[in-house]
N, C-alpha and C positions, 0 to 999 in steps of 0.2 A: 573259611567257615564250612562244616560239616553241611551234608544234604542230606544226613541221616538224622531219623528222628522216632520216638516209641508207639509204637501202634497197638491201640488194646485189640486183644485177640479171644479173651475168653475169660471167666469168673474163674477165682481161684477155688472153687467149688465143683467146676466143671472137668476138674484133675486131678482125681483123690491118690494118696499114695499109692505109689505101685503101680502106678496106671499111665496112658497117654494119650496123648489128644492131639489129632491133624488139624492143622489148621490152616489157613493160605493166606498170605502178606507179602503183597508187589509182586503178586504171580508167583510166590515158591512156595511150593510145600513145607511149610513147618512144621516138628513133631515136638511137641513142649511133654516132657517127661519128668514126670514127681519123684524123684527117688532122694534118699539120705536126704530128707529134711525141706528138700528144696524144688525149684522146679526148673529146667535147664531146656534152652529150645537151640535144637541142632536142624540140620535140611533134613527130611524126610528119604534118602539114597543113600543107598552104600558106596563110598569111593571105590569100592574095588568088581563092581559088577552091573552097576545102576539099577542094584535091585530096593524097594521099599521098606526102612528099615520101622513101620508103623507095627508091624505083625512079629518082631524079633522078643527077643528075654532082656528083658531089664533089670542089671541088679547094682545095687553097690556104687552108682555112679556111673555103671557102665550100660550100653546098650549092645546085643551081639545081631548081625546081618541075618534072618532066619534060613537064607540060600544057604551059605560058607561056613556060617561061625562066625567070622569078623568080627571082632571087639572094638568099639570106639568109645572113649574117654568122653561123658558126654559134656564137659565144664569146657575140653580144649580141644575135642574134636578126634582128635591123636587116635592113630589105631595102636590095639594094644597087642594083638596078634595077626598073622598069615590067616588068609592071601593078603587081608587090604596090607597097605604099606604108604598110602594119602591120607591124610584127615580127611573131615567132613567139616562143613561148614555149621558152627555153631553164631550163634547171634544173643547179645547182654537181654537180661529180662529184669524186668523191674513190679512190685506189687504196689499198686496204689489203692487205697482201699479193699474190696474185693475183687478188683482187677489186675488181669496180668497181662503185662505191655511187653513187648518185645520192639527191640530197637531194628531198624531195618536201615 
């Protein structure tokens, strides 16, 4: 049996498209990110520099590192260009009424 479980973290209000929202569950930095329709919460770090990726360009599904450029895939984490070349750590999200849980 799993020891993970959904933690509400914020109103789905509190994240309008296009926009992002930090948040913190079991000590990590989460950054739950609106874009294409949805809302997708990856760690708050760039795998290829440990810099903050809360202040980067969101588009299209993607999030870029504001430091490097670094593109990550934000559904699978996957970097999609140089320098990074590690994912980031993404985490499932779920809406239940007007809240948004993230699985930890």
């Amino acid at each position: 049996m799993s020891d993970r479980h959904y933690v509400p973290v914020a109103n789905v209000e509190d994240v309008p498209a296009g926009k992002v929202k930090l948040v913190e569950v079991a000590g990590k930095p989460i950054l739950l990110c609106h874009t294409k329709d949805r809302i997708f919460a990856v760690i708050n770090k760039c795998s290829h520099a440990d810099e903050k990726l809360e202040c980067g360009r969101m588009k299209a599904g993607w999030i870029a590192c504001p430091v490097h450029g670094a593109r990550f895939n934000l559904e699978t984490g996957a970097p999609m260009n140089p320098p990074a070349t590690q994912p980031i750590e993404t985490f499932a999200v779920r809406i239940v009424g007007d809240r948004i849980e993230v699985e930890v």
